[in-house]
MDTraj code that builds the backbone (N, CA, C; nanometers):
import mdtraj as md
import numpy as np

residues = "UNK UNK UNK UNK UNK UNK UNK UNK UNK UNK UNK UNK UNK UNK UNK UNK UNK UNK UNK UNK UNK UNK UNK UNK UNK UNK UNK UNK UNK UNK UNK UNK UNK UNK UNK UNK UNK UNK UNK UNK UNK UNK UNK UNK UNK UNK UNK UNK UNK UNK UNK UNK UNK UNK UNK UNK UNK UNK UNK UNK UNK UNK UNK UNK UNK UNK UNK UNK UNK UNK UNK UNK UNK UNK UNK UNK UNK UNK UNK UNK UNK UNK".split()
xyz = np.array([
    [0.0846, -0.1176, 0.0000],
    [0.0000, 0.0000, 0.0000],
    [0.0891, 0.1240, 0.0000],
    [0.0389, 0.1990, -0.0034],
    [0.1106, 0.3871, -0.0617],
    [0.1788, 0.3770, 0.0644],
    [0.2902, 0.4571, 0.0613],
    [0.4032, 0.5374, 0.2194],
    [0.2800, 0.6073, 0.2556],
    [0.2469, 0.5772, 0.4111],
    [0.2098, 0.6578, 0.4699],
    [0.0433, 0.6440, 0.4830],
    [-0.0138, 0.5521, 0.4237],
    [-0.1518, 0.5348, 0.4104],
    [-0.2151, 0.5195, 0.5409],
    [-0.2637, 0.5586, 0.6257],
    [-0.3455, 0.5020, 0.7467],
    [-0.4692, 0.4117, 0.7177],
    [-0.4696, 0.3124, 0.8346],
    [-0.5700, 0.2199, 0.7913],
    [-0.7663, 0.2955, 0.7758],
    [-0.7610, 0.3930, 0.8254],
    [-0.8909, 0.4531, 0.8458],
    [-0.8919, 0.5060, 0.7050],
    [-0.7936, 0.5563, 0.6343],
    [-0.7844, 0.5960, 0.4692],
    [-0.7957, 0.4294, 0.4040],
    [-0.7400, 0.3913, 0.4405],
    [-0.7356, 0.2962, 0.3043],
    [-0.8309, 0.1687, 0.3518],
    [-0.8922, 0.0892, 0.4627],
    [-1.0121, 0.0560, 0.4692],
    [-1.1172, 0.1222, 0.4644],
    [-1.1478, 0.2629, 0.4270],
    [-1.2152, 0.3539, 0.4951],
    [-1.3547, 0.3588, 0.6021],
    [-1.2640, 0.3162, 0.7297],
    [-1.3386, 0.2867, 0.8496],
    [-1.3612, 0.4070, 0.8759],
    [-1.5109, 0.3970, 0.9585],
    [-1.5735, 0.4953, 0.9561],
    [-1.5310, 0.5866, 1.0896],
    [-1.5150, 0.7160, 1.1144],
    [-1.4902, 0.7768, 1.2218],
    [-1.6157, 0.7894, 1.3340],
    [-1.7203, 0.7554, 1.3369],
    [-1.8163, 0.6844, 1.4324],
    [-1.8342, 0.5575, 1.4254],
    [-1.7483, 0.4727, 1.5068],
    [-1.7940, 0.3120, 1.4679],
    [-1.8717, 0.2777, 1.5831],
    [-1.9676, 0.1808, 1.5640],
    [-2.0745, 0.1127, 1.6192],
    [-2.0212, -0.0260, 1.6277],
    [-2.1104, -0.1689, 1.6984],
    [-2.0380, -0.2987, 1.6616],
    [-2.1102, -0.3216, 1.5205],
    [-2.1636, -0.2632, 1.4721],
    [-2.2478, -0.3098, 1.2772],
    [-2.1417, -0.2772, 1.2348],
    [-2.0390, -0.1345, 1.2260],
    [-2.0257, -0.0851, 1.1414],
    [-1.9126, -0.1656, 1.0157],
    [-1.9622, -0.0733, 0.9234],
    [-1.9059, -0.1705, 0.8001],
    [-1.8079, -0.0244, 0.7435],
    [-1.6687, -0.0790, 0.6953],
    [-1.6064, -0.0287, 0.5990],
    [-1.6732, -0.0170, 0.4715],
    [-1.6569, 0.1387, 0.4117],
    [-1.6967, 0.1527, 0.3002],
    [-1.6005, 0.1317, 0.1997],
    [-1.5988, -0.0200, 0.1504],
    [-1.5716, -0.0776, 0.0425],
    [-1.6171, -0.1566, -0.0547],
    [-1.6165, -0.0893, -0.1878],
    [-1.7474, -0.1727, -0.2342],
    [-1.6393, -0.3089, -0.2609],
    [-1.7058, -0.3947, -0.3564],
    [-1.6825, -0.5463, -0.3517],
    [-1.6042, -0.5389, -0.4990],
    [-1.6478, -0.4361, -0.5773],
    [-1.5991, -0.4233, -0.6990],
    [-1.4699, -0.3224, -0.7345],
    [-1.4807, -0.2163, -0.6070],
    [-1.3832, -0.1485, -0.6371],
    [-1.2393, -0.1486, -0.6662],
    [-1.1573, -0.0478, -0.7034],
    [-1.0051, -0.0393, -0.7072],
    [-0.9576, -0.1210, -0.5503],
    [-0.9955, -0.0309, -0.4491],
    [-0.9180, -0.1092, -0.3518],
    [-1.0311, -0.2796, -0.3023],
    [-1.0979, -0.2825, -0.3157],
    [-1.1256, -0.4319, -0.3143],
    [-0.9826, -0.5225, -0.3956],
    [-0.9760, -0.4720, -0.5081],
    [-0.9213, -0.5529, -0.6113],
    [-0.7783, -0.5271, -0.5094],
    [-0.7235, -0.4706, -0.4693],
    [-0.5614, -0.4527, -0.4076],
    [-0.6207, -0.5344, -0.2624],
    [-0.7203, -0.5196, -0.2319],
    [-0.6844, -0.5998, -0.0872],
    [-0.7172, -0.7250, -0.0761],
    [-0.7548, -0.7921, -0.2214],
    [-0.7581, -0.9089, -0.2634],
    [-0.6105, -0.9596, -0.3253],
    [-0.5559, -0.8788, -0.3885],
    [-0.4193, -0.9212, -0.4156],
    [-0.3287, -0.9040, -0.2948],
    [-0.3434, -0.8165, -0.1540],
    [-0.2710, -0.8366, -0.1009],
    [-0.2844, -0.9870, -0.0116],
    [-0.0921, -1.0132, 0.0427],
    [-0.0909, -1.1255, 0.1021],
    [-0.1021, -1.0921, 0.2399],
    [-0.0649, -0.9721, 0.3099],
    [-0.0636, -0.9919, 0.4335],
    [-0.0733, -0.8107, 0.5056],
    [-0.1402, -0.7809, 0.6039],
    [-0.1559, -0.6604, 0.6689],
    [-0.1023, -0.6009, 0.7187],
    [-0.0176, -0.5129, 0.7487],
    [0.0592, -0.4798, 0.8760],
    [-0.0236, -0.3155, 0.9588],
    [-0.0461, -0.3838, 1.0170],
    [-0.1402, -0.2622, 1.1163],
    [-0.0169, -0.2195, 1.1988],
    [0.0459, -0.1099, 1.1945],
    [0.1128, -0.0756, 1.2900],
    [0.0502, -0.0077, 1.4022],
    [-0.0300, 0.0690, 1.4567],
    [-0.1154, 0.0988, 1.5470],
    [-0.2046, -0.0097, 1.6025],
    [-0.2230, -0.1183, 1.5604],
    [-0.3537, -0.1592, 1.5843],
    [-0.3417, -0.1585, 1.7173],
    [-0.1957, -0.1761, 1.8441],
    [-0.3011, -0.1937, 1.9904],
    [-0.3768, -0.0892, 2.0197],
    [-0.3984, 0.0212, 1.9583],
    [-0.4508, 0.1714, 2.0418],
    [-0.5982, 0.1679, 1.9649],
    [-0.5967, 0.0891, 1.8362],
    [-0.7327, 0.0593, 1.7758],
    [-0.8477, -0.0193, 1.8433],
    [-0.9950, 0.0983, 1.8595],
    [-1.1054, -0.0064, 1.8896],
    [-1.0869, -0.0995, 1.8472],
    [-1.1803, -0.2227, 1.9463],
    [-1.2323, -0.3054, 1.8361],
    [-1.3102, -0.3230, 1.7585],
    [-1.3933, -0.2226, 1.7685],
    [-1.4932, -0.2131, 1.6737],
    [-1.4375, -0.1869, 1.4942],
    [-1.3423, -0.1332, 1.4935],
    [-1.2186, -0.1039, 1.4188],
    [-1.1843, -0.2535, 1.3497],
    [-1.1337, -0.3543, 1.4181],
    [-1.1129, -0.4748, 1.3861],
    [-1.2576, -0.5321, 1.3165],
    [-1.3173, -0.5232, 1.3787],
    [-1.4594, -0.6117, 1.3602],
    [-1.5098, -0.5613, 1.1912],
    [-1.4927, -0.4031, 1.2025],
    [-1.5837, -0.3645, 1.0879],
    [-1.4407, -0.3763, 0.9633],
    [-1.3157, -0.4054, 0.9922],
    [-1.2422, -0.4374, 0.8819],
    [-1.2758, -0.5893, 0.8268],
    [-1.2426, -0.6588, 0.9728],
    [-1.2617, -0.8180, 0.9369],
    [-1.4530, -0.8340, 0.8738],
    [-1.5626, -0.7676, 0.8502],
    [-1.6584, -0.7870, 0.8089],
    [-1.6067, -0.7766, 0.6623],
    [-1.5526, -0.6197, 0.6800],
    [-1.5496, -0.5860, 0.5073],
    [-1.4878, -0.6863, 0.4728],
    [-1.3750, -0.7431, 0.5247],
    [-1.3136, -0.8130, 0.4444],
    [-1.3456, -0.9555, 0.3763],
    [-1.4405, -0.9896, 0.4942],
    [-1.4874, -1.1155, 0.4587],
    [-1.6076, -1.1093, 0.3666],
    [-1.6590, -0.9620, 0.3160],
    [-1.7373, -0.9135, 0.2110],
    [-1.6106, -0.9234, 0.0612],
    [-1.5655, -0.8989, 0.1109],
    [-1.4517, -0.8313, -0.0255],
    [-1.4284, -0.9880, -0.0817],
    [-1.3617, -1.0462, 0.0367],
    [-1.3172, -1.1715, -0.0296],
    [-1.3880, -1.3088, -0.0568],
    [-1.5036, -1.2853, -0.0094],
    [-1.6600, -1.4002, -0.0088],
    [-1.5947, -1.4904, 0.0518],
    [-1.5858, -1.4771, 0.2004],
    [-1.4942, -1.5382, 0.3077],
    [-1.6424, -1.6452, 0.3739],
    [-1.6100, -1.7634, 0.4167],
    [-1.7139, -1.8206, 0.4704],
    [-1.7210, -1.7851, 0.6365],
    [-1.8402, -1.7023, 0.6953],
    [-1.8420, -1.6613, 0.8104],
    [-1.7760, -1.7365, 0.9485],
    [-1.6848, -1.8482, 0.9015],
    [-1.6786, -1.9465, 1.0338],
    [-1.5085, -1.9457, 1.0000],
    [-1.5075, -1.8972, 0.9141],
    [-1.2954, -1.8851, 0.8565],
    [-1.2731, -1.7506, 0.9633],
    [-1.1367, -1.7220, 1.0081],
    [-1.1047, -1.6529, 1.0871],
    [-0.9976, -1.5834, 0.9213],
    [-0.9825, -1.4696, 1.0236],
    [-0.8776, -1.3709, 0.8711],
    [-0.7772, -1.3571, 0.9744],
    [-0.7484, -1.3129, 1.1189],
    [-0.6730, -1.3099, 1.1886],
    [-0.5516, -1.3807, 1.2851],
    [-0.5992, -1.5114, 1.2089],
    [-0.5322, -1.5935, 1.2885],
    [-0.5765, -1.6752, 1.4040],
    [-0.4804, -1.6881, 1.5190],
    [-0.5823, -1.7166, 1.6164],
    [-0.6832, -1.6222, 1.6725],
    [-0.7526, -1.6812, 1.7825],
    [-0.8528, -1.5544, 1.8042],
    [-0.7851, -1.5194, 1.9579],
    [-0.8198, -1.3909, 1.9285],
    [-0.7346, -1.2881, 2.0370],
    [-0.8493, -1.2240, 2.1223],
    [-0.8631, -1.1714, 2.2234],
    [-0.9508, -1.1223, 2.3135],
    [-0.9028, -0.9808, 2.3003],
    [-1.0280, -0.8999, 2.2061],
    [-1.0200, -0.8011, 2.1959],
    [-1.0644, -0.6959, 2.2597],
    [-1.0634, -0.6811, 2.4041],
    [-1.1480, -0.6340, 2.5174],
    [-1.2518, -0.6341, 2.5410],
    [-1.3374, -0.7345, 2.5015],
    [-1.4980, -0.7756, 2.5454],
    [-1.5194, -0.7205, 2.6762],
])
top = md.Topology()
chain = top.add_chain()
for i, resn in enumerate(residues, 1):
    res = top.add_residue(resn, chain, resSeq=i)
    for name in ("N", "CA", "C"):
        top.add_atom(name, md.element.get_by_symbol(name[0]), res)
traj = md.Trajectory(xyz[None], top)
């Protein structure tokens, strides 16, 4: 991704997140198509990130990539301050 991109730019997570909320990415777009070719994420901020933040990326994503709802994108599962 571009020098310098923040994840709130380039998932474009929303600056009021809810637990629904969804990244506005469509399924067809330019960056759909790059975050389907990408192999791997690097969130450098993510500990200071809600989780609601996580949740509404890992939705989009599992929109973007027609992910089956029971596949994890993260790996193991981590306790994200419930």
């Amino acid at each position: 991704m571009d020098s310098g991109t923040t994840t709130h730019s380039r998932f474009k997570i929303p600056i009021n997140l809810t637990a629904d909320s969804l990244c506005r990415v469509e399924a067809l777009s330019d960056v759909a198509t790059l975050l389907r070719a990408t192999s791997a994420i690097i969130w450098d901020e993510a500990p200071m990130a809600h989780k609601h933040c996580y949740e509404a990326v890992d939705r989009t994503m599992r929109d973007v990539m027609r992910i089956d709802r029971t596949a994890t994108l993260w790996g193991q599962g981590r306790d994200l301050g419930r």
